[in-house]
C-alpha positions as CSV (number, residue, x, y, z in Angstrom):
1,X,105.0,117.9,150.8
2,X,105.9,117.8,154.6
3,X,105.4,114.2,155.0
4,X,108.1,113.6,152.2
5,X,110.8,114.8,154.5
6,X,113.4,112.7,156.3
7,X,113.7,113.0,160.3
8,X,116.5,111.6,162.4
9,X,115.6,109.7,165.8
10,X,118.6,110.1,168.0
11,X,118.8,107.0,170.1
12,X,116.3,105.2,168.5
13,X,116.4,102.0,171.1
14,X,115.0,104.4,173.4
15,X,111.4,103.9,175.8
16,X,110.6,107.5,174.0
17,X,113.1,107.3,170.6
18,X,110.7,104.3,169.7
19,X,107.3,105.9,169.9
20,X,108.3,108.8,168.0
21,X,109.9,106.3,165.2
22,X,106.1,105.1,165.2
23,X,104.3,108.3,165.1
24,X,106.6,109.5,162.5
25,X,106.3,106.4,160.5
26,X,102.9,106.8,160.7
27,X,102.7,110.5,159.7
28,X,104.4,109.7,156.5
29,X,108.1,110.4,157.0
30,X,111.2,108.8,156.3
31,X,112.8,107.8,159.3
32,X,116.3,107.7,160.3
33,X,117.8,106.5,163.5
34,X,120.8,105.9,165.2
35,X,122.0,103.4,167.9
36,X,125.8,102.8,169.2
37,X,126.3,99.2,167.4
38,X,123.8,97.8,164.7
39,X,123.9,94.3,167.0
40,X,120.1,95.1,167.7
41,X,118.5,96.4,164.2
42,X,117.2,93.3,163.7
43,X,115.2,93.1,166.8
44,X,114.2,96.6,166.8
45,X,112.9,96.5,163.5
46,X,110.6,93.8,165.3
47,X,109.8,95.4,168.1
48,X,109.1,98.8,166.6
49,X,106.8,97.3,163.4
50,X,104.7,95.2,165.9
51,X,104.2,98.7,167.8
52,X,103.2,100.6,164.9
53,X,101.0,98.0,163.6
54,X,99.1,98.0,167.3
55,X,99.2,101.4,168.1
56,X,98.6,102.8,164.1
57,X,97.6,100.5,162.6
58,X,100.1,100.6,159.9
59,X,102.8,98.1,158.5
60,X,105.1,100.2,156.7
61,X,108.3,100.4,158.8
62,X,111.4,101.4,157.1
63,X,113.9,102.7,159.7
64,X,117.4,103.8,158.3
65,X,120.1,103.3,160.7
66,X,123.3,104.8,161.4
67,X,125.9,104.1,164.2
68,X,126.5,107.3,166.4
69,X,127.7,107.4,170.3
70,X,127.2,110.4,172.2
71,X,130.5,110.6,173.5
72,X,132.0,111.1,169.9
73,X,131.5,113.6,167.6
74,X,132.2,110.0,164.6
75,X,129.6,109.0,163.0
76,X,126.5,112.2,163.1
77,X,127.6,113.6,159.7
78,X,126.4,111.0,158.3
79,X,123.5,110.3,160.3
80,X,122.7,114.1,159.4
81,X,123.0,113.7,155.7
82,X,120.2,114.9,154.1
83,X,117.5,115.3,156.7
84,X,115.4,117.8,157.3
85,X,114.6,117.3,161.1
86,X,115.6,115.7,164.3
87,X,114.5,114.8,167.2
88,X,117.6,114.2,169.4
89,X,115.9,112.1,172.4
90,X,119.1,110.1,173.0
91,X,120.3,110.5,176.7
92,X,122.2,108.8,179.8
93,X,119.6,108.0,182.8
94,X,120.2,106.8,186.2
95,X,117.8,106.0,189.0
96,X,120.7,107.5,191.5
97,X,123.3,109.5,191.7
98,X,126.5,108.1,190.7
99,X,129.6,108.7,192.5
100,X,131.2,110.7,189.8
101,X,128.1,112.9,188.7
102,X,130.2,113.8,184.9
103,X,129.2,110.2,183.9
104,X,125.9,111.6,183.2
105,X,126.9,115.2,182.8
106,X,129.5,114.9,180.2
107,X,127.5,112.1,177.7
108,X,124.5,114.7,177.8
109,X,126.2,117.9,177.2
110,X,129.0,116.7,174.2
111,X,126.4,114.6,173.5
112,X,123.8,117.5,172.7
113,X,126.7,119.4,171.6
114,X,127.7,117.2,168.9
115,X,124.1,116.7,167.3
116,X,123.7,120.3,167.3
117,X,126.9,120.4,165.2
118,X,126.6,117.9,162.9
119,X,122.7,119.2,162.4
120,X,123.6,123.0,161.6
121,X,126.4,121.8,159.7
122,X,124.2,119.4,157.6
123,X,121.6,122.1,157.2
124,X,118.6,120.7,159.0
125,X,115.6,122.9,159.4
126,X,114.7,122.3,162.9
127,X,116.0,120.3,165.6
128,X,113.5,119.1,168.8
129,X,115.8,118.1,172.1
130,X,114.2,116.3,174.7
131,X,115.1,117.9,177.9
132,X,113.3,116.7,180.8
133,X,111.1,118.9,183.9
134,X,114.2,118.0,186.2
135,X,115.8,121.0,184.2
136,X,113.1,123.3,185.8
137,X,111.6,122.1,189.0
138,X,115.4,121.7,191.5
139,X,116.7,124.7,193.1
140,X,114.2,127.1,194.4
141,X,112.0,125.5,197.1
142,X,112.3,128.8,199.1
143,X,110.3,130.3,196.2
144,X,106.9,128.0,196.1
145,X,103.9,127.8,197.9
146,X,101.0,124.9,197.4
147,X,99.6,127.8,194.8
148,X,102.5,127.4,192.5
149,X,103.0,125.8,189.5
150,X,106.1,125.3,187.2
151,X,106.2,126.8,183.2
152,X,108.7,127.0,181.1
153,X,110.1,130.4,182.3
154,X,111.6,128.1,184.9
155,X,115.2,127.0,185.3
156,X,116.7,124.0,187.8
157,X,119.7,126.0,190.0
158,X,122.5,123.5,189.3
159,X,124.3,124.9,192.5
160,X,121.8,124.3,194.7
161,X,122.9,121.0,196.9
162,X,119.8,119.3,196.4
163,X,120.1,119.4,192.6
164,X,120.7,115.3,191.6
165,X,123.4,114.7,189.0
166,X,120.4,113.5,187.0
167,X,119.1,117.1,186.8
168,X,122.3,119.1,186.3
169,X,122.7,116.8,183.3
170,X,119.7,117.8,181.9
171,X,119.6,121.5,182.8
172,X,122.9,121.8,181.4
173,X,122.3,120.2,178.0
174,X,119.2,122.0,178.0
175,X,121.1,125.2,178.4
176,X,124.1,124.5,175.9
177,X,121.4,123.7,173.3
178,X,120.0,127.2,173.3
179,X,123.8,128.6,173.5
180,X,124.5,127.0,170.6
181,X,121.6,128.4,168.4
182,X,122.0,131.7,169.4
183,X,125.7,131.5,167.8
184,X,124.4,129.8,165.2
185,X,124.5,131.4,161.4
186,X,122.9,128.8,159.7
187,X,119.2,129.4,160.6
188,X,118.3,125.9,162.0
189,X,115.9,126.3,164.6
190,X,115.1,124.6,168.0
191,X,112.4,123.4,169.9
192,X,112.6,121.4,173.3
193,X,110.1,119.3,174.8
194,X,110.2,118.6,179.0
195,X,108.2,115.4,179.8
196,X,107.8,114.3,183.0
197,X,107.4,111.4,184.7
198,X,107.1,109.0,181.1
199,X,104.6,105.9,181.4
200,X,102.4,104.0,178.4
201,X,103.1,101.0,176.7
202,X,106.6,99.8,176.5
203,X,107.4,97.8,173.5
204,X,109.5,95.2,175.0
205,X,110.8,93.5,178.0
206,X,113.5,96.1,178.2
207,X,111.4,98.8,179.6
208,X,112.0,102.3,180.0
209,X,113.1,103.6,183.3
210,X,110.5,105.7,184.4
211,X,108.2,102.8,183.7
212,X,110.5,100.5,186.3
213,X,108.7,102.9,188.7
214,X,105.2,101.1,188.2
215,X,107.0,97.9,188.1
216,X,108.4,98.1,191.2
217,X,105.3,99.3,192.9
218,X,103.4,96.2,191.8
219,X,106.3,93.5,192.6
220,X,105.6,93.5,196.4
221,X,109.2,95.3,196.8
222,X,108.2,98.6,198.4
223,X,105.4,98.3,201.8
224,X,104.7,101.8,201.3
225,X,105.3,104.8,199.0
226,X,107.0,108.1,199.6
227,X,104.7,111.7,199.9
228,X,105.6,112.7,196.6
229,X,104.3,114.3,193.6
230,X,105.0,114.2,190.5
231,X,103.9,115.1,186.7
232,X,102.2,112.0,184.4
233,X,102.6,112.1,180.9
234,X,101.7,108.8,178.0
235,X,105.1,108.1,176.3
236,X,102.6,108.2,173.0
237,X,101.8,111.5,173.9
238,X,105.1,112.6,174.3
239,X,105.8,111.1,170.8
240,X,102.8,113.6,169.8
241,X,104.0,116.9,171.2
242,X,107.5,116.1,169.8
243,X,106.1,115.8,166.2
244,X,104.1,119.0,167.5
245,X,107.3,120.8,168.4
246,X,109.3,119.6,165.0
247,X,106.6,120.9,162.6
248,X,104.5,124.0,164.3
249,X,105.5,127.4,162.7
250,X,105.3,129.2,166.6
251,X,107.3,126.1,168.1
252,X,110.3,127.6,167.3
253,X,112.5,129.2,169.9
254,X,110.5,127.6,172.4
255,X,110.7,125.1,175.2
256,X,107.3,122.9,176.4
257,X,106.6,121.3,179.8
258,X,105.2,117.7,178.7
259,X,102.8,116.5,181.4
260,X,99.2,115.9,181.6
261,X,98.3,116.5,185.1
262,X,100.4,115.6,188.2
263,X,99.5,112.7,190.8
264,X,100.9,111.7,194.2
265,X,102.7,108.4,195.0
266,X,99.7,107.5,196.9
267,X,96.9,108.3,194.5
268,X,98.9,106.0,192.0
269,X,99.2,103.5,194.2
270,X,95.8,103.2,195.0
271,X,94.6,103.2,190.9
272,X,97.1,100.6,190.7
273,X,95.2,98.2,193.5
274,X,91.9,99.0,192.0
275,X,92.5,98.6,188.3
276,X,94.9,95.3,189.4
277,X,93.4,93.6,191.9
278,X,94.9,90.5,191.1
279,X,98.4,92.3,192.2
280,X,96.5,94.2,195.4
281,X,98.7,92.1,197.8
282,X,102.2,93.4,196.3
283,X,101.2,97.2,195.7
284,X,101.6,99.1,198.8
285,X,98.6,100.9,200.1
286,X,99.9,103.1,202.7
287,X,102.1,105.8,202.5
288,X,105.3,106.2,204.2
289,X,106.2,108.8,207.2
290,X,108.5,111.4,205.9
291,X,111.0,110.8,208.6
292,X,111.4,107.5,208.2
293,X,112.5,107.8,204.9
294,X,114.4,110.9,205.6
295,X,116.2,108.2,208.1
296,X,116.6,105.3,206.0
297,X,117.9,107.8,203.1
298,X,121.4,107.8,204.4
299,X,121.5,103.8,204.2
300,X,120.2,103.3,200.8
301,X,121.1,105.5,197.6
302,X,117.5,105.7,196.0
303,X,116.0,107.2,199.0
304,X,118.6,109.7,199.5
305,X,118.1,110.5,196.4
306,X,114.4,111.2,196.6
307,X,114.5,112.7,200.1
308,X,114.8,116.5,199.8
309,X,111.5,116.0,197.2
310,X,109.7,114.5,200.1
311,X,106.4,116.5,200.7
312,X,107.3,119.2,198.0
313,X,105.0,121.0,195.5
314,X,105.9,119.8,191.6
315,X,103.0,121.0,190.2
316,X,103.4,121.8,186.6
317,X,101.8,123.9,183.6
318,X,101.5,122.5,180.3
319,X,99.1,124.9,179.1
320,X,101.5,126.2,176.3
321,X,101.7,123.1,174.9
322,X,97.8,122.5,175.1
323,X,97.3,126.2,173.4
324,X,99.5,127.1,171.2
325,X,100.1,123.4,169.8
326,X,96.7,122.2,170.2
327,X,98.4,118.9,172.2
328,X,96.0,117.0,174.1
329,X,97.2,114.3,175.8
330,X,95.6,111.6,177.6
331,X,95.1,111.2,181.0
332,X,97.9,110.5,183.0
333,X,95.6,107.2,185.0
334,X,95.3,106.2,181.5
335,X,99.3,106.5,181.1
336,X,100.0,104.3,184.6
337,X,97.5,101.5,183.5
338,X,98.9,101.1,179.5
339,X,102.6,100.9,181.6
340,X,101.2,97.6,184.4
341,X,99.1,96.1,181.3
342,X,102.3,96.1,179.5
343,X,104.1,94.9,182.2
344,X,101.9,92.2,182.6
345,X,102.1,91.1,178.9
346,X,106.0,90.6,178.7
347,X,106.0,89.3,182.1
348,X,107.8,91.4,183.2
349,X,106.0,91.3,186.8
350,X,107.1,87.1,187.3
């Protein structure tokens, strides 16, 4: 029976790596993860069981775990040993560019390359990488027009000088992972997932990265928001369309953009005032001139950053993942509020 087979988390500390631990807990399988020191098992186990028991409903939590670093090829044999799947979620992010842009290159690529490894070699069936949409939406602004919208036939251009370190890591990872299986002789087969801007519930007060975003637009630390758009997906949905990806006949050999619709800076902004109006005196409500921030980018490292994005069309298609997966995800307003209410309930907003 499928729900008899054992699936490896990569990461499993992870905003995303501890959703999917719950929806695969509570579709039936045995769950393996790994994490770079076991110092935090303890409290994961915690944190994960009281997630599955409010999100499922369930109280069966039973995670395996294995020490494995992405920067070493130690320790994945044995994490591999006798599972069927993975889902290799495990990945450096960073809200700017560093100064050396390989200390987020070189993690994700050996990193992807030595799961890959260790997975063929260990005979899993399929393995599902979470990629990201930075690894298609950089690189060809000369190309789009407010009409356009962004599928999976669609690669980030690494050499183009707006391309964030961020992206190139991803895009290249990406890339190496479908290398890799189309050497590969021992008929394990991939699947990648793309998500997008990640909200939902976190699970602790450690919370994700992409969900720093909402906190920081509700702590009174930004008077206005940048002209930007950008793609909204639930972290529980991406858990879905990654279960979705490991187990769907036609997901093989196939990549999926993860987003339920896309919103502007603005639009969220002004949900988050309504729905919040207890916090309507921290959450900015105007929007800021693009050449302002285009100014101020070259004093502070976020901005400059975000700056060439400014104003730019990242409108994205997910109807792949909606029609030949049946995923339905929920909407992405939905998403931003389950992010604050969490926020608010680990006070993480004080």
């Amino acid at each position: 029976m499928e729900n008899q087979k054992t699936v490896l988390v990569t990461g499993g500390s992870g905003f995303i790596a501890t959703h999917c631990i719950i929806k695969l807990t509570a579709a039936g399988f045995k769950v393996r993860s790994t994490v770079r020191d076991l110092s935090r098992t303890n409290k994961l186990n915690q944190i994960i069981s009281d997630g599955l028991q409010e999100y499922e409903g369930q109280s069966n939590l039973a995670i395996d775990w294995k020490v494995a670093n992405l920067t070493s090829s130690e320790g994945w044999k044995e994490a591999m040993e006798g599972c069927d799947y993975v889902l290799h979620v495990a990945s450096p992010v960073m809200m700017e560019n560093p100064k050396d842009e390989n200390e987020l290159i070189t993690p994700a690529l050996e990193g992807t390359k030595n799961v890959l490894k260790a997975a063929s070699e260990a005979g899993v069936k399929r393995i599902v990488v979470t990629s990201s949409v930075a690894a298609i939406l950089y690189g060809r602004d000369d190309e789009i027009d407010e009409e356009f919208s962004f599928n999976e036939e669609h690669w980030t251009d690494v050499n183009h000088k707006n391309t964030s370190a961020y992206a190139k890591s991803k895009t290249l990872a990406e890339k190496a992972a479908w290398e890799f299986i189309e050497k590969d002789s021992s008929g394990m087969e991939l699947s990648v997932v793309n998500p997008a801007m990640v909200f939902g519930p976190v699970l602790e007060e450690d919370y994700g990265t992409s969900v720093g975003v909402i906190l920081e637009l509700m702590s009174g630390n930004y008077p206005m928001v940048p002209n930007m758009d950008m793609g909204v997906v639930d972290v529980r949905d991406v858990a879905d369309l990654q279960l979705l990806a490991m187990t769907h006949p036609e997901a093989a050999g196939k990549r999926f953009v993860c987003s339920e619709s896309n919103m502007m800076m603005k639009e969220q902004t002004d949900f988050l005032r309504d729905a919040f109006p207890e916090f309507q005196n921290k959450i900015p409500s105007r929007e800021a001139p693009t050449w302002l921030l285009k100014l101020f980018a070259f004093l502070r490292p976020p901005l400059k950053m975000i700056a060439p994005e400014l104003g730019k069309n990242r409108k994205l298609d997910s109807s792949r993942a909606r029609e030949m997966l049946g995923w339905k995800p929920r909407p992405a307003k939905e998403a931003i509020k389950a992010a604050a209410d969490s926020l608010i309930k680990f006070d993480s907003l004080n």
